[in-house]
VOMITI-477617 format. One line per field, with one value per residue (C-alpha): chain; x negated, y negated, z; residue number from 1. Coordinates in steps of 0.05 Angstrom, whole numbers, plus 5000, padded with zeros to 4 digits. Each point is the difference from the previous one (the first is absolute). Layout:
BEGIN
unit: c(A	...) .
px: c(X	...) .
py: c(Y	...) .
pz: c(Z	...) .
pos: c(NUM	...) .
***
This chain:
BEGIN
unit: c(A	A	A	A	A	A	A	A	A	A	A	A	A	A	A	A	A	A	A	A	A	A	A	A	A	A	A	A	A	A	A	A	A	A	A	A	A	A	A	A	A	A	A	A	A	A	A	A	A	A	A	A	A	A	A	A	A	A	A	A	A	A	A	A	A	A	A	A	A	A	A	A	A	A	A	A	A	A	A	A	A	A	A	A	A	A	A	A	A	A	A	A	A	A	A	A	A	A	A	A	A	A	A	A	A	A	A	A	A	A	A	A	A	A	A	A	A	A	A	A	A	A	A	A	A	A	A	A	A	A	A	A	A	A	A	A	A	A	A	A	A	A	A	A	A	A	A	A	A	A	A	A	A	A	A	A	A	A	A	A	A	A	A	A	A	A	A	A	A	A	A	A	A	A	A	A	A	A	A	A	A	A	A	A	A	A	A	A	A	A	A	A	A	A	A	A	A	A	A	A	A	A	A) .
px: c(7239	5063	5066	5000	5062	5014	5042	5052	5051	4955	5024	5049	5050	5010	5068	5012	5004	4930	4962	5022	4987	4928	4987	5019	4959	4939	5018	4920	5007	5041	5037	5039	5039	5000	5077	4956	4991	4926	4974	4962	4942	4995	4937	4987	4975	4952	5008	5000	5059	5039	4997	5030	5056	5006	5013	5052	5037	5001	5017	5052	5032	4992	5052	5044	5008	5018	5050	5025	5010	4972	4946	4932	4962	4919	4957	5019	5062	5017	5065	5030	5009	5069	4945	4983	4936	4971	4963	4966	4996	4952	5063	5063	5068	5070	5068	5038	5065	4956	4970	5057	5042	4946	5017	4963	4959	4985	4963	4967	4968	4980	5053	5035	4990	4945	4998	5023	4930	4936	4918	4942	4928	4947	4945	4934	4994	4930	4980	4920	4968	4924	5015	5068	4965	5030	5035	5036	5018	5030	5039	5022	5030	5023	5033	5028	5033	5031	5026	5038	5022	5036	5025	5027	5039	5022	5037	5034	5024	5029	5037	4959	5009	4930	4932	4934	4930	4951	4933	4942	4946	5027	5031	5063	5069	5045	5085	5041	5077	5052	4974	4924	4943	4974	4925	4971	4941	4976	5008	5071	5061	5049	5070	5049	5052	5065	4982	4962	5044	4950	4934	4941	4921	4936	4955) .
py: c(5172	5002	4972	4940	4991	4922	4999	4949	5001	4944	4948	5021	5063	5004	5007	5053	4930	4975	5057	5013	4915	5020	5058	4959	4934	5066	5034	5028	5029	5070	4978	5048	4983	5044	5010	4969	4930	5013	4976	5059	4978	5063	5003	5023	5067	5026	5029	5077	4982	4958	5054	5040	4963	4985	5078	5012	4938	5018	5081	4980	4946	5050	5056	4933	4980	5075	4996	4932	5016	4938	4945	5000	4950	4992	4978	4916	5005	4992	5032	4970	5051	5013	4985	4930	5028	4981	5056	5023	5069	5014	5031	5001	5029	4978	5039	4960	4989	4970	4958	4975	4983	4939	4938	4958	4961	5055	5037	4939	4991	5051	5069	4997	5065	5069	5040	5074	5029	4960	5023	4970	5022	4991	4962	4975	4939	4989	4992	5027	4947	5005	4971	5049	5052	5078	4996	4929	5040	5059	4968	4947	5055	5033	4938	4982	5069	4990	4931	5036	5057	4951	4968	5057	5015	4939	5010	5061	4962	4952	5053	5024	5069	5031	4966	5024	4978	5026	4996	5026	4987	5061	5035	5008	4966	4988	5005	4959	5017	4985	5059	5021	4982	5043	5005	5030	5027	4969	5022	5004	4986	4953	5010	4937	5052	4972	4934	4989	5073	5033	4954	5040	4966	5040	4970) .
pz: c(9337	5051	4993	5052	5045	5021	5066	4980	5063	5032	4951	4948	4990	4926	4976	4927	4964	5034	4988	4934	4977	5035	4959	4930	5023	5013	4938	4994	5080	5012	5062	5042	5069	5059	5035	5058	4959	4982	4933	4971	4940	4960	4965	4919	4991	4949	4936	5017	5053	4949	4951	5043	5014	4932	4985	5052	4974	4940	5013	5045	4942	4948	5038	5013	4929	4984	5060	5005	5073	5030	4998	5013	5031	5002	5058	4981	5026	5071	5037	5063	5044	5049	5057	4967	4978	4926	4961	4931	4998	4943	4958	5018	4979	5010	4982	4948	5033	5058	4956	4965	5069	5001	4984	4943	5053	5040	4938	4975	5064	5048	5011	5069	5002	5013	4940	4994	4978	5014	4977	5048	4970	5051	4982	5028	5016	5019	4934	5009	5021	5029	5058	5018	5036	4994	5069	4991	4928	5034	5053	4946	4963	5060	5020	4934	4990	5065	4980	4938	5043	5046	4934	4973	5070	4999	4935	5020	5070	4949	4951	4954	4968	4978	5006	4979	5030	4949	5038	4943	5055	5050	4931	5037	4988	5054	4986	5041	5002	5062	5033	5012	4960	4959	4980	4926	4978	4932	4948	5005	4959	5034	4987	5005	5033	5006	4999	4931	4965	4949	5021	5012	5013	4983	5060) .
pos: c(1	2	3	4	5	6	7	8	9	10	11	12	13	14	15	16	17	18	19	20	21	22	23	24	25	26	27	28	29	30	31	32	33	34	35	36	37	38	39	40	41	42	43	44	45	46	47	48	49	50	51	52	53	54	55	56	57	58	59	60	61	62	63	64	65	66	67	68	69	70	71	72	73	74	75	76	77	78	79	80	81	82	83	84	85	86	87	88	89	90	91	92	93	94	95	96	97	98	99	100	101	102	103	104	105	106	107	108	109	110	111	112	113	114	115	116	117	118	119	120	121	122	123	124	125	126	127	128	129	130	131	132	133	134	135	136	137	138	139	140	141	142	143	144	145	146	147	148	149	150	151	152	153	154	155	156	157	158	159	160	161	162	163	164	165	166	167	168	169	170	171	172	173	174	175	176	177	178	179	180	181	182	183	184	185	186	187	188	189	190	191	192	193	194	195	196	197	198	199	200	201	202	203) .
***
């Protein structure tokens, strides 16, 4: 199962204050907004993948609490990027003082704002079924881990510091900083660098 992408510029551009009165009145839909105006439908993912998730969220919040550094955000809440884009990274990570420049408003609703560190996981979307043959699997994955990588470029266009795309499929993760990406063999330990002081990841 594939996110779907709705082409809104026909009809409607969505203002922040739209999009995010669309996302409460679809409370049970992960909704994410392209800088281009598209609606994107993200769909659930399955329990291995959520576990997953779960685990860096709650490494990454353990090292925070010890720190008090910053805040840390999981993959329900969406950022509005300098580009106008809206995103979930599946965790995210943003510095304190950042954080605390924000108005009230602006943290009840969604961050104006791309966080320092972000985590994508890839997962699979295709979900098994009979009828998904082995090629439409591959070049669903293929084109879902291209989907992130574009994601995760997009991020660092917009200002963020470190990012991580942890791909388990190709047991590889790929680090994005300003400057080149660069591409690990799992297992690996991550380390947060400068960005996240003292944070290290057994992947």
């Amino acid at each position: 199962m594939n996110s779907v992408v709705l082409n809104l510029e026909p009809i409607a551009h969505l203002s922040d204050e739209q999009f995010y009165q669309l996302c409460v009145a679809n409370c049970d839909l992960s909704l994410e907004m392209s800088a281009a105006g598209e609606l994107i439908i993200v769909p659930p993912v399955g329990g291995e993948s959520g576990n997953r998730e779960a685990d860096l969220i709650t490494d990454l919040n353990n090292w925070n609490r010890q720190t008090e550094l910053g805040k840390v955000f999981s993959s329900s809440t969406i950022f509005i990027l300098p580009n106008g884009a809206k995103r979930s990274p599946d965790a995210a990570w943003v510095k304190l003082a950042r954080w605390e420049a924000l108005t009230p408003e602006q943290r009840k609703k969604f961050p104006p704002l791309v966080p320092d560190f972000a985590i994508e996981l890839r997962k699979v979307r295709c979900g098994g079924s009979p009828r998904c043959s082995t090629f439409s699997r591959e070049r669903s994955e293929t084109d879902r881990l291209q989907t992130i990588q574009a994601k995760m470029q997009e991020y660092i266009e917009n200002g963020l510091r470190l990012g991580w795309l942890i791909n388990p499929q190709d047991q590889q993760v790929e680090i994005y900083r300003s400057q080149a990406v660069e591409v690990v063999q799992m297992p690996a330990i991550l380390s947060g660098e400068d960005v996240l002081p003292g944070f290290e990841l057994p992947v």
